[in-house]
C-alpha positions in Angstrom: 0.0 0.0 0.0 1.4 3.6 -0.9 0.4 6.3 0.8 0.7 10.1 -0.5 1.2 13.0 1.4 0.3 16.3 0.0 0.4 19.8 1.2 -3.1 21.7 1.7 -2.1 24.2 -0.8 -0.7 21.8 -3.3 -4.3 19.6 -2.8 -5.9 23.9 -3.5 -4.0 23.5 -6.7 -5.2 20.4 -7.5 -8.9 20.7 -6.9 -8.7 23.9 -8.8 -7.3 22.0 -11.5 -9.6 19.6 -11.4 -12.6 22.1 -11.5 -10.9 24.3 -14.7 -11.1 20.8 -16.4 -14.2 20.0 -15.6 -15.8 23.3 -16.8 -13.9 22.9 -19.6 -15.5 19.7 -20.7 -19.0 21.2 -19.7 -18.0 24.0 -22.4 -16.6 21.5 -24.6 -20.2 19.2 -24.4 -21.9 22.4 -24.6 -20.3 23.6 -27.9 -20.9 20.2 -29.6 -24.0 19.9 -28.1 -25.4 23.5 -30.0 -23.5 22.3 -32.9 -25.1 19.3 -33.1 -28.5 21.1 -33.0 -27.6 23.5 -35.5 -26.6 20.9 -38.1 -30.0 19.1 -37.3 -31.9 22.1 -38.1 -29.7 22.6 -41.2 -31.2 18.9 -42.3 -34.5 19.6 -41.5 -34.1 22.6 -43.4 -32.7 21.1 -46.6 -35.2 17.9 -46.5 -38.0 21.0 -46.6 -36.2 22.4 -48.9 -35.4 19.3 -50.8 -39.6 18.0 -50.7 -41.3 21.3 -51.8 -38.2 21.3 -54.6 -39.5 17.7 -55.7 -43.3 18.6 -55.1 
């Protein structure tokens, strides 16, 4: 068994990390998330536009 001793400020450091990457990924899913959406809604669009074209 190991056993790691940290200082409270580097274990600060650490969690701070920790969080920054975390929000990043929740910015990262976001951003694909509204681009995901956005090229669905440019599909719908163009199957409307595709249908009333071959109507």
């Amino acid at each position: 068994m190991t056993i790691i001793l940290i200082s409270s400020t580097a274990k600060e450091d650490l969690e701070s990390i920790n969080n920054r990457i975390a929000y990043s990924n929740l910015q990262d899913a976001n951003q694909l998330n509204l681009l995901l959406k956005l090229n669905q809604e440019k599909i719908n669009y163009d199957n409307i536009r595709t249908s009333s074209y071959n109507s």
